[in-house]
C-alpha positions as CSV (number, residue, x, y, z in Angstrom):
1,X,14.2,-8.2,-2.9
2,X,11.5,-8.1,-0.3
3,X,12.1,-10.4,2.9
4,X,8.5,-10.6,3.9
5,X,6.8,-10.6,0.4
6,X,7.2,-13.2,-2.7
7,X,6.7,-12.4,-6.5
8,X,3.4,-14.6,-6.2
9,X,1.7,-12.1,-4.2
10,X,2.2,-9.3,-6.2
11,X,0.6,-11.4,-9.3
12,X,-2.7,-12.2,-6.8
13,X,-2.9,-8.2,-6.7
14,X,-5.7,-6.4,-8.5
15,X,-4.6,-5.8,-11.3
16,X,-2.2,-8.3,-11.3
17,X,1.7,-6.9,-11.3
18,X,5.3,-8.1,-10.8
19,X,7.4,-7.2,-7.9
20,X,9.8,-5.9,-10.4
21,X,7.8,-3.0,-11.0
22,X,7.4,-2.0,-7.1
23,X,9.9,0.9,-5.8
24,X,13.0,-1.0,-4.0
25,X,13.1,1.3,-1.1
26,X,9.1,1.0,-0.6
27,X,9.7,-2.9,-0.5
28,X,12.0,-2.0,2.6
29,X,9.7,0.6,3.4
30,X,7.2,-3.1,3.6
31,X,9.0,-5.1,4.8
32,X,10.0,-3.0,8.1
33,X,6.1,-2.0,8.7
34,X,5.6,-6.4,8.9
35,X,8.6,-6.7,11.0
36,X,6.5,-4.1,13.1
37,X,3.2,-5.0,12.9
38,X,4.2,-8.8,14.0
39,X,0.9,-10.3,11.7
40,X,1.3,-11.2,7.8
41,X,0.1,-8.3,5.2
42,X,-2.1,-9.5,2.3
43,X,-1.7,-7.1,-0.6
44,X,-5.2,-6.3,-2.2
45,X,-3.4,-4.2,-5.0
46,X,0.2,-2.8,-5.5
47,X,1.3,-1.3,-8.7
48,X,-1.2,-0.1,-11.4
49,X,-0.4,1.1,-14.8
50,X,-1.4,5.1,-15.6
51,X,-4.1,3.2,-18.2
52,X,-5.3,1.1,-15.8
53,X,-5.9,4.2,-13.1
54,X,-7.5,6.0,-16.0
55,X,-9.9,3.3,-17.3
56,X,-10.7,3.0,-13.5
57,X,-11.9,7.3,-13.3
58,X,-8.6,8.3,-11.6
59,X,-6.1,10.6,-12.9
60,X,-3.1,8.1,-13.4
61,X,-1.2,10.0,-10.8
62,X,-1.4,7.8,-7.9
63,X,1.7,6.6,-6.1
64,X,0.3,2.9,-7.2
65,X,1.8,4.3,-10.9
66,X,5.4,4.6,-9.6
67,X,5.5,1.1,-7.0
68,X,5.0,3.1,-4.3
69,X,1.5,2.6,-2.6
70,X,-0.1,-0.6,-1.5
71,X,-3.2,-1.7,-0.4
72,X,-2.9,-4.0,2.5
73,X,-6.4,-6.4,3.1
74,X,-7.6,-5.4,6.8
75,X,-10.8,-6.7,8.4
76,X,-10.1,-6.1,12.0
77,X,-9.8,-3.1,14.5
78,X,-6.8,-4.8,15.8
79,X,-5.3,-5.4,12.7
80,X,-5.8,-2.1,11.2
81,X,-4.5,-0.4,14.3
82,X,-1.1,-2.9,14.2
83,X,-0.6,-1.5,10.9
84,X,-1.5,1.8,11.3
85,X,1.0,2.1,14.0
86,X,3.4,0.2,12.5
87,X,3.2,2.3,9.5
88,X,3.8,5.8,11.1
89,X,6.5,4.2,13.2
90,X,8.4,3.5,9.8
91,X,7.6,7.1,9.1
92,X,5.0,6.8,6.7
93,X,3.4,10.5,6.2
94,X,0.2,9.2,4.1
95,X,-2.3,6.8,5.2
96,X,-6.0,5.8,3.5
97,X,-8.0,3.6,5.5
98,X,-11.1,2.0,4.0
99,X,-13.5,-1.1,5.6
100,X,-11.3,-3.4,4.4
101,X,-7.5,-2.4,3.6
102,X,-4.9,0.0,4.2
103,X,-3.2,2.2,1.8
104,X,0.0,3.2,2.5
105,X,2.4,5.2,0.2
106,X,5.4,7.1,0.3
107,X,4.9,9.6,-2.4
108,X,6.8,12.7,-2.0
109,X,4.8,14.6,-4.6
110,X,1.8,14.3,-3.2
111,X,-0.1,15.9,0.2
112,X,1.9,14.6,3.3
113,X,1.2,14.0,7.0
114,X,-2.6,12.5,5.6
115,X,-5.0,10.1,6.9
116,X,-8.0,9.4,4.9
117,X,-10.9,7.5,5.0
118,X,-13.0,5.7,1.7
119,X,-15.8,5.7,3.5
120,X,-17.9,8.8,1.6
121,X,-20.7,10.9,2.9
């Protein structure tokens, strides 16, 4: 079980989710990037269902379908770095940053050593 992260969090996520269905080693994968960043990590959204990814326009491959990906709240420069740092000091390979959160994942299936933005245009 996560150190830094409680079963309520996971149900505030959009959608809504249990810790249960998140990858055990991710959740140390977590809890190491907190221990790192030294500041608490909001989760915006954690595990999705392949329906829910496909009633949402996306191809129900996402690293969100296995409990692998996250999206971490971020509003600040500091903060984002702090994470972002933290992150690829844990070894994280793939990194999405948007105006406010973080996606981190450790998908091995999918592109690795990536940072993207959401940004568009």
């Amino acid at each position: 079980m996560a150190q830094y992260f409680s079963a309520s969090e996971f149900r505030k996520c959009t959608p809504s989710c249990s810790i249960e269905q998140m990858d055990g080693a991710f959740l140390d994968l977590l809890d190491a990037i907190r221990e790192r960043a030294g500041i608490p990590l909001v989760l915006n959204s954690a595990y999705r269902s392949v329906a829910y990814e496909r009633a949402h326009g996306r191809a129900g491959t996402s690293a969100h379908c296995a409990g692998r990906a996250v999206d971490i709240r971020c509003r600040t420069s500091a903060n984002r770095y702090k994470i972002v740092k933290a992150a690829l000091e844990c070894g994280v390979r793939r990194i999405g940053i948007a105006q406010t959160y973080i996606h981190i994942d450790n998908a091995d299936d999918h592109a690795q050593d990536v940072i993207w933005d959401y940004y568009g245009g």
